[in-house]
C-alpha positions, 0 to 999 in steps of 0.5 A: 500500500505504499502507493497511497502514501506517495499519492497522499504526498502528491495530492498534499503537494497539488495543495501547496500549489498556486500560493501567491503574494497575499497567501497568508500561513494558513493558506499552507495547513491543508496541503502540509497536513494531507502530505504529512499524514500521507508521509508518515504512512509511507515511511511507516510502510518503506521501514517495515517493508525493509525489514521484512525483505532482508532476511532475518539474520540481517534485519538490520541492513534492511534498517540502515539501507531503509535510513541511508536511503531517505536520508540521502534522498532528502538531502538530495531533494532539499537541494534540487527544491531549492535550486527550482525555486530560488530566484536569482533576482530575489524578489518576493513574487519571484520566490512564490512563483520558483516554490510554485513550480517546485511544488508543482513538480514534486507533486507530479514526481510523486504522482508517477511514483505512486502509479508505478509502485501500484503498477509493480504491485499489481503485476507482482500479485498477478506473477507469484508462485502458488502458495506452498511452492516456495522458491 
């Protein structure tokens, strides 16, 4: 189900979308409070699935992988959000047009994510062997 976790972040993203000038703060609660559940629930789900893909003997690398692997796509995703929505020229309008298109892709790039998770999901419930045929 970790699909409904990027398309809960995709959707809260949509929300923080079209901010302008005039926005006030409470104009950001609804997309932040959608994404937020929505990550929460993904990040859940990406640690148990973690763990339950290693073997047992080796829990914790599924663990650390799991950590290493958000903490580097944060980062990473931090930086490009910045570069999209910085604005050499520094004004205001500029910002909120920059943050506009970031949130615009973000959204969009974890929309995708969330039709191939499902996709993958789908097709790996159509391809798995009988039950007690172990491989």
């Amino acid at each position: 189900m970790n699909w409904t976790g990027l398309a809960g972040v995709g959707v809260g993203m949509l929300l923080l979308t079209t901010l302008s000038t005039a926005s006030t703060p409470w104009r950001l609660v609804p997309g932040l409070l959608v994404a937020g559940v929505a990550s929460g629930i993904l990040n859940a789900g990406l640690g148990r699935q973690a763990v339950a893909s290693a073997p047992p003997q080796r829990a914790a690398l599924g663990t650390g992988t799991n950590n290493t692997a958000r903490y580097v796509g944060s980062s990473i995703g931090v930086t490009i959000v910045a570069v999209i929505a910085a604005d050499p020229t520094g004004t205001r309008a500029d910002l909120v047009t920059g943050w506009n298109h970031a949130a615009a892709i973000t959204a969009g790039v974890s929309l995708v994510g969330a039709v191939m998770v499902g996709m993958l999901a789908r097709s790996r419930t159509r391809h798995a062997p009988p039950e007690g045929n172990d491989r």
